[in-house]
Phi, psi and omega in degrees: 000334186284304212281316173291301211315312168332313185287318205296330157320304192270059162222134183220158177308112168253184166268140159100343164320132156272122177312340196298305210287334149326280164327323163306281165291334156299308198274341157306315176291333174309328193271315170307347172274326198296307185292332202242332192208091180303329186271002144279014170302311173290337205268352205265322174295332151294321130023279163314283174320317161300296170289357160286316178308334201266336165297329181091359143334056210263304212301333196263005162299323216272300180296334160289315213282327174313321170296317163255051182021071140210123192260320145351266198318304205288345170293304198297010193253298164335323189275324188294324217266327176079023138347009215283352160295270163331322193268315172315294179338285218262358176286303192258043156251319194277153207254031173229095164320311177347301167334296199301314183296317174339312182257357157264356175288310201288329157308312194240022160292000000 
């Protein structure tokens, strides 16, 4: 399992990349770490999340990182992304009020 997440790695955003199938196989290795090889999970999903993000891919950052509980990191993609539905969404998950205040100061910046 470790040698696909890899290969599903080593494709990386050129110009001219189609972003979908980009999207695809990166997040096949998010699944495949999540199912098969756990103690890479969290490094393959911040990964992942950083080249979505790079992609302009911000709402589909947010939701994987949510998906592999870190819910901070998936507020903060939010907040970069100017997400604030979503960033609600995932504010009332987290067991830190802060969160919430965090993401509505960033609103209303």
């Amino acid at each position: 399992y470790d040698s696909t997440i890899d290969a599903c790695l080593a494709k990386r955003w050129t110009e001219g990349a189609d972003a979908a199938y980009l999207e695809e196989l990166w997040e096949g290795a998010v699944k495949i770490a999540m199912r098969h090889v756990p103690h890479r999970k969290d490094s393959v999903c911040v990964e992942v999340a950083a080249r979505l993000k790079a992609i302009g891919r911000h709402a589909k950052a947010a939701q994987l990182l949510r998906e592999c509980g870190m819910i901070e990191q998936a507020l903060d993609v939010c907040i970069e992304g100017k997400l604030w539905i979503l960033g609600r969404e995932i504010a009332q998950q987290s067991v830190d009020p802060a969160s919430r205040h965090r993401l509505e100061a960033a609103e209303r910046a």
